[in-house]
KEDREN-689797 format. One record per residue: x, y, z of N, C-alpha, C, O, CB in turn. Coordinates in steps of 0.2 Angstrom, whole numbers, plus 5000, padded with zeros to 4 digits. Glycine has a CB too. Example, Ala and Ser with C-alpha at 12.3 -4.5 7.8 and 13.67 -1.06 7.14 Angstrom:
BEGIN
506649725039506249785039506649845039507149835042505749785045 506449895035506849955036506450005039506750065040507049975029 
//
This chain:
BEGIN
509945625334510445675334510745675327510845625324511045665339 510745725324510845735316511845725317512245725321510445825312 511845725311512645725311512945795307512645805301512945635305 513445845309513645885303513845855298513945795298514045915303 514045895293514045875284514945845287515345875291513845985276 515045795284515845795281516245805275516745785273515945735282 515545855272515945865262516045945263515945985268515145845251 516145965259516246015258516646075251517246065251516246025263 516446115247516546125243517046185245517046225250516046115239 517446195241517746265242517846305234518246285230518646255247 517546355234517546385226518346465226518346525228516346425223 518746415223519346465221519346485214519846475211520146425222 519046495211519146495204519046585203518846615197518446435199 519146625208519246725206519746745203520246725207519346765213 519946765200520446805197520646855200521146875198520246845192 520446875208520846905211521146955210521646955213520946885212 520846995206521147055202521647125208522147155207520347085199 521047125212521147185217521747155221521947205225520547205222 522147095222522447065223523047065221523447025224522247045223 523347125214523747105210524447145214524447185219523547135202 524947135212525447075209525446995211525846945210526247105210 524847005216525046945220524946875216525346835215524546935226 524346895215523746855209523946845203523646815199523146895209 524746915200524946875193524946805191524946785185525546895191 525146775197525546705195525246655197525446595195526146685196 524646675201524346605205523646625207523446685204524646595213 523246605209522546625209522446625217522746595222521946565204 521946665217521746715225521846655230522346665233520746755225 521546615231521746555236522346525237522446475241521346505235 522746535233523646525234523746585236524346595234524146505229 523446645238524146675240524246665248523846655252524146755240 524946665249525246655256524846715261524646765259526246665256 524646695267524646755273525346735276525546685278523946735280 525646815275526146835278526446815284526046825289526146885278 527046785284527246735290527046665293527246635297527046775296 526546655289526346565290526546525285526446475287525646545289 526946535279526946505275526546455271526846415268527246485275 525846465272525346445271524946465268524646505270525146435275 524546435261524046485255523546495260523546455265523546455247 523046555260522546545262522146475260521746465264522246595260 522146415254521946375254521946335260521446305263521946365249 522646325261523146265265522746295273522746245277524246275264 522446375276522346375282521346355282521046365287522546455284 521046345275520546335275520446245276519946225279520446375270 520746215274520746155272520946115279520546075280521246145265 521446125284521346145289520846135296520746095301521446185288 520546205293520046235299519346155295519046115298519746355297 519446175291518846125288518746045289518246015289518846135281 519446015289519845955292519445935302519145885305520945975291 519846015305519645995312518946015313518846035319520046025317 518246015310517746035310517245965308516645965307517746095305 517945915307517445845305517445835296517345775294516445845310 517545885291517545875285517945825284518245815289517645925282 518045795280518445725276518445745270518945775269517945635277 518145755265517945765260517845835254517345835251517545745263 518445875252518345935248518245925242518545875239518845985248 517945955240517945985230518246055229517946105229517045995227 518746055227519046125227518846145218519146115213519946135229 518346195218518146225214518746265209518846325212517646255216 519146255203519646305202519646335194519346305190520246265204 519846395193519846425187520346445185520746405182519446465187 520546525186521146555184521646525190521646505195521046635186 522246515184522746475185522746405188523146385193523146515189 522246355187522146295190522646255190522646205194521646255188 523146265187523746215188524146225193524546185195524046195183 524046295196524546295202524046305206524246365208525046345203 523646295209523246265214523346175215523546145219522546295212 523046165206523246095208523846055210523745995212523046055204 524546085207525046075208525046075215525146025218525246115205 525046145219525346135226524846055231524946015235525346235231 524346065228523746025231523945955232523745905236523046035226 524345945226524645865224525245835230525345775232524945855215 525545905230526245905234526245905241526645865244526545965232 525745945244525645975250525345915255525045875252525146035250 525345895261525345845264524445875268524345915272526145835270 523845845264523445885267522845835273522745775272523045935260 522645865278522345835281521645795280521445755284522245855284 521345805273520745765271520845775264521145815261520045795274 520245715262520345705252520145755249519645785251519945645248 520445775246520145825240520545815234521045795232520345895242 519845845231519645825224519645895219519345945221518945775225 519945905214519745975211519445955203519545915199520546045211 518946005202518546025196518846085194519046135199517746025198 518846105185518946155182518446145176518346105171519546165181 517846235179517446225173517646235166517846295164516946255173 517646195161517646195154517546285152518146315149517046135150 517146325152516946365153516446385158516046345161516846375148 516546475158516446495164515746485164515446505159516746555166 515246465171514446455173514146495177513546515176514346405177 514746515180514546585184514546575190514446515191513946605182 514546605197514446575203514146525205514446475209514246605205 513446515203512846485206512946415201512846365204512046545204 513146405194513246345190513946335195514046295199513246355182 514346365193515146345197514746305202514446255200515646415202 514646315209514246285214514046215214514146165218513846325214 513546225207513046155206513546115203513646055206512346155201 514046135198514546095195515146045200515345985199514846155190 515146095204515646055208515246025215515545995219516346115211 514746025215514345975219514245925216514445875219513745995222 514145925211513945865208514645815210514545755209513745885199 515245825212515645795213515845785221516445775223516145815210 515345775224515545785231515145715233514545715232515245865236 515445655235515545585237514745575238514445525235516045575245 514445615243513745595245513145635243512945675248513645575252 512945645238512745675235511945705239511745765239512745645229 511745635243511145655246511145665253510645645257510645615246 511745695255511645725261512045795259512245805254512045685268 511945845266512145905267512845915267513145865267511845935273 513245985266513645985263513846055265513346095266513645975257 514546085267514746155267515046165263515346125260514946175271 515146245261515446265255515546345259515346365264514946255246 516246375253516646425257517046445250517446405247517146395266 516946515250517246555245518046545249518346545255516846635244 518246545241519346525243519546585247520046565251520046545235 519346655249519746695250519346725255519246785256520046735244 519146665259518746695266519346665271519646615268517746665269 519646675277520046665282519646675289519446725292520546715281 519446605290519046625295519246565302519746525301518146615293 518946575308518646505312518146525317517946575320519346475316 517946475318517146455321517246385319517546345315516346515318 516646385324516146305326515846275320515246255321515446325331 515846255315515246245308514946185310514546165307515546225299 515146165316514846115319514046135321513546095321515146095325 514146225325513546245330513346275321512746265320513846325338 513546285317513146305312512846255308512546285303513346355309 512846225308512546155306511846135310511346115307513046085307 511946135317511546125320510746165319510246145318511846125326 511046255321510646305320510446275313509946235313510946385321 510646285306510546255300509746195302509146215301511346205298 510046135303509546075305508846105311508246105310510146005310 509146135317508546165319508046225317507646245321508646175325 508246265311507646305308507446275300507146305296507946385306 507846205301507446165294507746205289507246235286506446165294 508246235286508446265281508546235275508846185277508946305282 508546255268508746225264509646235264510146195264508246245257 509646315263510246335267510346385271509846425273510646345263 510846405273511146435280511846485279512346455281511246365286 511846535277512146575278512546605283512246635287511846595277 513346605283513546645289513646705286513646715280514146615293 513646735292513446805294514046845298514346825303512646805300 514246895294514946935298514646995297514147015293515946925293 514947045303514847095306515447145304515747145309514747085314 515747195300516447185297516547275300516147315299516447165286 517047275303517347345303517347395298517747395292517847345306 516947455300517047495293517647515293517847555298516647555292 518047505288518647545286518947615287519547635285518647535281 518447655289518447735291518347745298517947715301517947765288 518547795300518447835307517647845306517447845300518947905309 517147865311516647875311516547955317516847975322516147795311 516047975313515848055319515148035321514748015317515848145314 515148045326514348045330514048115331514348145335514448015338 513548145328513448215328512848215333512548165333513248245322 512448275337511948275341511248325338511248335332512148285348 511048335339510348345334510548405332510248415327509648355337 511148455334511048525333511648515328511848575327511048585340 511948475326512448455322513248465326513748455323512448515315 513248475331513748475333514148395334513848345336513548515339 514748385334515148335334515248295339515848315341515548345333 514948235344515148235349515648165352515848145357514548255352 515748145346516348085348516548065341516148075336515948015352 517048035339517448005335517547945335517647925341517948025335 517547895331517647805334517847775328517647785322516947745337 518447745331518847725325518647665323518447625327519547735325 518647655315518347595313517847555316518047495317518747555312 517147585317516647555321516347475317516547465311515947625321 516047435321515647385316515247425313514947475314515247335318 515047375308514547415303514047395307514047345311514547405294 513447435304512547425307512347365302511847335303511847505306 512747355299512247285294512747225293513347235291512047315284 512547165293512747115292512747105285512247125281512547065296 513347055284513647045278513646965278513746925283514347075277 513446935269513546865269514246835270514646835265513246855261 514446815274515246795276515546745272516146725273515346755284 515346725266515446675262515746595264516246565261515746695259 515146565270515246515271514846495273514546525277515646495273 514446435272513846405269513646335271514046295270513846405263 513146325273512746265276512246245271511846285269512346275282 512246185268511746175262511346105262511546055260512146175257 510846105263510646045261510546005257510546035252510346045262 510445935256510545915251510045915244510045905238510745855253 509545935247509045955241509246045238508946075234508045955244 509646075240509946125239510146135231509946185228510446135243 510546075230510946075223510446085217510446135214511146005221 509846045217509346055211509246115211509046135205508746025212 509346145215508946225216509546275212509346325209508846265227 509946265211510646295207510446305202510046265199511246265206 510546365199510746385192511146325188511446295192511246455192 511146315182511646275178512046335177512546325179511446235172 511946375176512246455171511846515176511346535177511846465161 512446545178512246615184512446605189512846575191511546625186 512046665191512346675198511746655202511146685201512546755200 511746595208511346585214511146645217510546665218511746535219 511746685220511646735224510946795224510746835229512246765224 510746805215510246835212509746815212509246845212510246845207 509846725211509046685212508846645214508246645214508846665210 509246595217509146555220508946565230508546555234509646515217 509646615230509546635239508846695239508346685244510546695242 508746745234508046785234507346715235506946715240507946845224 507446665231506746645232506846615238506346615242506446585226 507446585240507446535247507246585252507046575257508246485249 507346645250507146695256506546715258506146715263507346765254 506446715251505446735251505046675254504546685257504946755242 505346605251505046565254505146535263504946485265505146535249 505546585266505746575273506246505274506346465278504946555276 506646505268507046425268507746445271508146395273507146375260 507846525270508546525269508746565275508646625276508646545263 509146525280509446545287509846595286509846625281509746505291 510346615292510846685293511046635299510746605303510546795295 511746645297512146625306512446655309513046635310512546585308 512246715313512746765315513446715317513446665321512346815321 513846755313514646715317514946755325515046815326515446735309 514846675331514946695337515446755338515946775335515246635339 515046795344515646845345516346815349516446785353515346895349 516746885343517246885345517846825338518446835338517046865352 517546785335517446735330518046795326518146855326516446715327 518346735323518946775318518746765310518446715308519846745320 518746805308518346815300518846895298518946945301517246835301 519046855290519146895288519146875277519246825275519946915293 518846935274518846915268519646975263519747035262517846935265 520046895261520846935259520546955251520446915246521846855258 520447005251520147035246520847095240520947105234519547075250 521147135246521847175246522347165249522347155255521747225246 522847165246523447185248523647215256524147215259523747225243 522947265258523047275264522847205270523047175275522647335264 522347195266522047125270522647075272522847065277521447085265 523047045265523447025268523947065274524047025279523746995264 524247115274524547145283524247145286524447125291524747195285 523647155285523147165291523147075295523447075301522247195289 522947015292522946975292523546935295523346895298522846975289 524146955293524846955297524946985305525246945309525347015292 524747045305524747095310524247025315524446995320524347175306 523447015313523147005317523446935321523446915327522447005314 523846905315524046825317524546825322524546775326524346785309 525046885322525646895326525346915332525846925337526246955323 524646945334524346975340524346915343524546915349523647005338 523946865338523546805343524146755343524046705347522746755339 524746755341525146705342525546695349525946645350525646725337 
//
């Protein structure tokens, strides 16, 4: 029986632009979700703690001293450690850069972009991961379109309306199952997502985990996202 990964990296280092005024003073993984008093880092770090993780690398850039600041302060459930690149690598070096600091270098590992808000099992996606032999393993979100949608029938006539439908295509959810021969495969400089994930693809290495239905996922990208995120939290409360 294999064990899930207990490291994991979390890459905060966005500028978070579309995020502004939020993002003037702090970087995209400190901003609070409305009514918790909690960064999105602090709900990440968390979810990742009760998933068996021990172990973070918080990847950081824009504004790193208030990230590292609240990080030093805050009472958190597992060790973490943060890296800031000298200059910028790019996603895919980011990545390799801050692995290179994660405790056990030759085992597997999860990693999760700062400004995803999620929960699920990363236990059951580790497993699926280990049983298709992946180098890595991709979760997979299904994201409501933001628009009402019209259903028309052949003759063009209109025959239903639906508000905010799922979309027909799955999206990369930005949280990640990696194996440990994964790292080498990184860009020093670049973006993984252009070259490293296309070859693992062609080569059959690289998984999808559809995230369980019903599974809460959400990427705080805007100012709406955070109410919405508020809204959703006061639903389930």
């Amino acid at each position: 029986m294999h064990t899930s990964p207990t490291q994991a990296v979390v890459l905060a280092g966005g500028q978070g632009s579309r995020l502004r005024p939020y993002t003037d003073d702090r970087p995209k993984p400190m901003v609070e979700i409305p009514g918790t008093g909690t960064p999105i880092i602090g709900h990440q770090l968390s979810w990742l703690a009760a998933e068996g993780v021990t172990d973070v690398v918080v990847s950081c850039g824009h504004l790193a001293e208030v990230l590292q600041e609240w990080l030093e302060s805050a009472v958190l459930p597992l060790k973490v450690t943060t890296v800031v690149e000298s200059e910028p690598l790019g996603r895919g070096g980011g990545l390799k850069y801050a692995a290179a600091h994660l405790p056990e270098p030759g085992k597997p590992w999860y990693a999760t972009n700062g400004d995803i808000w999620t929960r699920f099992s990363l236990r059951e996606m580790a497993d699926f991961h280990e049983e298709r032999d992946a180098t890595a393993t991709l979760a997979l979100a299904r994201p409501r379109i933001p628009w009402g949608a019209v259903e028309t029938d052949a003759f063009g006539h209109i025959t239903d309306f639906i508000e905010s439908p799922p979309s027909p295509y799955l999206i990369n959810a930005g949280v990640y199952v990696f194996s440990a021969a994964f790292t080498e495969l990184l860009p020093d400089l670049g973006d993984h997502e252009r070259t490293t994930f296309p070859r693992l693809a062609r080569e059959r290495r690289l998984a999808g985990f559809p995230l369980p239905q019903g599974a809460y996922w959400r990427a705080i990208d805007t100012a709406k996202d955070l109410t919405e995120a508020a809204k959703e939290l006061a639903a389930h409360a």
